[in-house]
C-alpha positions as a Markdown table, in Angstrom:
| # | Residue | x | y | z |
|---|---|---|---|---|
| 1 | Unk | 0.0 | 0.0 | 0.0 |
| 2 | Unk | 0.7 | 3.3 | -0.9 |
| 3 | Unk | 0.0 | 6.5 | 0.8 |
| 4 | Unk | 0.0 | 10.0 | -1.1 |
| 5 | Unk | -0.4 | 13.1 | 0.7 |
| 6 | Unk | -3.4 | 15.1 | -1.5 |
| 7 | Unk | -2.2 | 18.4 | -3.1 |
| 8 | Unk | -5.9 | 20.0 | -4.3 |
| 9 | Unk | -8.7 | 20.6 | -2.0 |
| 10 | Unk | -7.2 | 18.7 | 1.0 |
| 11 | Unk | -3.9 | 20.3 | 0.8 |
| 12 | Unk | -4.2 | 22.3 | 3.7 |
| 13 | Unk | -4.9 | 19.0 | 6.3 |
| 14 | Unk | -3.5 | 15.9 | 7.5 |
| 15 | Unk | -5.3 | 13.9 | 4.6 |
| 16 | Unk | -4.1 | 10.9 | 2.7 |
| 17 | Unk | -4.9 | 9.1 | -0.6 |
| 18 | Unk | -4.2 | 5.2 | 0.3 |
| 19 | Unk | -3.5 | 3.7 | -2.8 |
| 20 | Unk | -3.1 | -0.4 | -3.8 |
| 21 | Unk | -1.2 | -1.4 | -7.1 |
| 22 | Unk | -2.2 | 1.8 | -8.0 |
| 23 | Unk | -5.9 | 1.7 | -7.3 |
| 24 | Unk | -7.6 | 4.1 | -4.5 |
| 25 | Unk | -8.2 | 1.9 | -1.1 |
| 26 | Unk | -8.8 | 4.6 | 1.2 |
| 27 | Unk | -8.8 | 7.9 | 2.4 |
| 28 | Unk | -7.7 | 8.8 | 6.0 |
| 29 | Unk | -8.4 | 12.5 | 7.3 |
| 30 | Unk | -6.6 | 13.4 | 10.9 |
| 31 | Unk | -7.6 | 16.4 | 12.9 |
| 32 | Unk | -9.6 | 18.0 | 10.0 |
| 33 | Unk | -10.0 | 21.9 | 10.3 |
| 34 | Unk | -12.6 | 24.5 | 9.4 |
| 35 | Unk | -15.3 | 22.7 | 7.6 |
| 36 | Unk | -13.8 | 19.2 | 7.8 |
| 37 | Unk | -13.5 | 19.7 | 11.8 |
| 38 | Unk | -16.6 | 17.8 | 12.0 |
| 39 | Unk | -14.1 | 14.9 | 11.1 |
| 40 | Unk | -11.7 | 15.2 | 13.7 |
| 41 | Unk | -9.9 | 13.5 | 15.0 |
| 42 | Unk | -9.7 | 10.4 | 12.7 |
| 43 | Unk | -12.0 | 9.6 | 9.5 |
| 44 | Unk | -11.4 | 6.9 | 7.2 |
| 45 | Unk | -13.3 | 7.0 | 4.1 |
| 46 | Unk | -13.5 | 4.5 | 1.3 |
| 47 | Unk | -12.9 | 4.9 | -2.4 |
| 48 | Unk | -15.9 | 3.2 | -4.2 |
| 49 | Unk | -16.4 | 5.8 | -7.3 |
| 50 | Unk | -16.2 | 3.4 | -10.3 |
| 51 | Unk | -16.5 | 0.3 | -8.5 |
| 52 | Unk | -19.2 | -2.4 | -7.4 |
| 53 | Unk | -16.6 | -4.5 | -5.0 |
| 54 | Unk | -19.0 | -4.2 | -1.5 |
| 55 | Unk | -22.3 | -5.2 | -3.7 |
| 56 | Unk | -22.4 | -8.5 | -2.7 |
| 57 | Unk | -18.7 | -9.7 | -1.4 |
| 58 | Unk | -19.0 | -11.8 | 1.8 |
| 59 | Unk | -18.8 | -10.6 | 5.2 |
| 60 | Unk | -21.1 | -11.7 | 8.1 |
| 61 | Unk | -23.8 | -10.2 | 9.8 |
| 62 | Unk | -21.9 | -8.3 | 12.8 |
| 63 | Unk | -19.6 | -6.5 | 9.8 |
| 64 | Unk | -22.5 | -6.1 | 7.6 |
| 65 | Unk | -24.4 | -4.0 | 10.4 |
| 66 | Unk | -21.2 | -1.7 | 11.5 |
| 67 | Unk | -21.0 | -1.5 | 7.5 |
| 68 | Unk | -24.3 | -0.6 | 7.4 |
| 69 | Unk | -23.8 | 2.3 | 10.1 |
| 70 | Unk | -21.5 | 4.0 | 8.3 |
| 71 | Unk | -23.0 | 4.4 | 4.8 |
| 72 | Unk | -21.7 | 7.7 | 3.7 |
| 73 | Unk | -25.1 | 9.6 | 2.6 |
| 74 | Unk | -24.5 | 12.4 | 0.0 |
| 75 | Unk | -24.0 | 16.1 | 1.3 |
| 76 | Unk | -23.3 | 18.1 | -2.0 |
| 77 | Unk | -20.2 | 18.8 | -1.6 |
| 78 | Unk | -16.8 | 20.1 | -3.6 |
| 79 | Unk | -18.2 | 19.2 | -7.6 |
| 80 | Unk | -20.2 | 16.1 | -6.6 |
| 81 | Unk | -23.7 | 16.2 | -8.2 |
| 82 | Unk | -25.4 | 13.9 | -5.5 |
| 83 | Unk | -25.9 | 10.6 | -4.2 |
| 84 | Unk | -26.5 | 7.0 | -5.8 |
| 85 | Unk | -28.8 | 4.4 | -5.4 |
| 86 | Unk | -25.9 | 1.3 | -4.1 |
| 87 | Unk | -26.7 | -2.4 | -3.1 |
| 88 | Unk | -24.5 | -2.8 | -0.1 |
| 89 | Unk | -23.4 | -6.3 | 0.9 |
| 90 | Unk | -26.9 | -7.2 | 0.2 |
| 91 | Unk | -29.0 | -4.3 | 1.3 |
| 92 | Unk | -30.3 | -1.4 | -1.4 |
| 93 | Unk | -29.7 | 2.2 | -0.1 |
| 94 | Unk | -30.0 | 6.1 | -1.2 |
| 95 | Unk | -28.3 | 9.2 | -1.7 |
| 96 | Unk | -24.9 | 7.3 | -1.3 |
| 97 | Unk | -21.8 | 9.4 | -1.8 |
| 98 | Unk | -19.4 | 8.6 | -4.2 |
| 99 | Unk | -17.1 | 7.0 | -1.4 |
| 100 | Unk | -20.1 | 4.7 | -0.1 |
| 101 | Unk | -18.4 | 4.9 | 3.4 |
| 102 | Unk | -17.5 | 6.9 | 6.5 |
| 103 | Unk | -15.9 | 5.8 | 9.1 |
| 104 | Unk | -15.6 | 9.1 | 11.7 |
| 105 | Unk | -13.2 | 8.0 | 15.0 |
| 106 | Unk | -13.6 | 4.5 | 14.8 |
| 107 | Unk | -13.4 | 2.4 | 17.8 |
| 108 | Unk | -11.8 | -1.2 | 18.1 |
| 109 | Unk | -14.4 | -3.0 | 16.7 |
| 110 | Unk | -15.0 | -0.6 | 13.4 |
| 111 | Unk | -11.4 | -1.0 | 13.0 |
| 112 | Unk | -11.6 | -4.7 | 12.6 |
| 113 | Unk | -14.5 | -3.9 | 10.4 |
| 114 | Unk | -11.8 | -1.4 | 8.1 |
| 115 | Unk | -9.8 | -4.4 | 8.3 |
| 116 | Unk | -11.6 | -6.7 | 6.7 |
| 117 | Unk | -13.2 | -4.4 | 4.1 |
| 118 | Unk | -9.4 | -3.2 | 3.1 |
| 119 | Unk | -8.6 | -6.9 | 2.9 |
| 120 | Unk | -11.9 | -7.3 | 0.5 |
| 121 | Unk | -10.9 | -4.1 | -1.2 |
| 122 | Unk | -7.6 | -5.5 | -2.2 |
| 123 | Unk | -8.8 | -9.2 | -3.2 |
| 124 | Unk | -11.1 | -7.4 | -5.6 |
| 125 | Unk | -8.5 | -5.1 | -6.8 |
| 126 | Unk | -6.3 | -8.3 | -7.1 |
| 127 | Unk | -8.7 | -10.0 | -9.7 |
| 128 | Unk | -9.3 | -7.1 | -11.3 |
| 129 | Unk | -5.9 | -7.2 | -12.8 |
């Protein structure tokens, strides 16, 4: 893995691109300031834009729900022109943002949860190839 600092919008914070054999993984905000202080101080996001990997990969049921929980619901923001209708491990949902999820200062558990979906994330990337 791969880890860029961002040079656009993000420039200005403690914000990474996480990147696998050159494929977006990730993105991991620390200690965001002015509007992105809602984030602080950790937020992991994932990079889903042109990709269907979570649709219907296996996880179980404890994962699925803390997946669930963090859906990333559109806010209009920087040039996005809203949300998508997604199928998420098995369950349909609205107004998704382009990065599907948000994890905002994740405990133990929802880091097992990143865990697994990185290690997902990678397989798919993997047989992508």
């Amino acid at each position: 893995m791969s880890f860029e600092r961002e040079k656009r919008y993000w420039e200005n914070q403690l914000y990474w691109m996480i990147k696998y054999k050159d494929e977006y993984v990730c993105f991991i905000l620390i200690n965001g300031t002015g509007a992105e202080e809602k984030f602080a101080p950790l937020t992991i996001w994932s990079d889903d834009s042109n990709s269907d990997w979570y649709a219907d990969s296996l996880l179980d049921e404890h994962l699925k729900v803390i997946v669930w929980k963090n859906v990333d619901f559109c806010e209009h923001c920087g040039s996005c022109d809203g949300g998508r209708q997604k199928i998420i491990f098995d369950k349909v949902f609205d107004n998704v943002c382009l990065t599907t999820f948000r994890f905002i200062n994740p405990d133990g558990e929802v880091f097992e949860c990143i865990k697994k979906l990185l290690e997902v994330k990678k397989d798919y990337i993997l047989n992508s190839i």
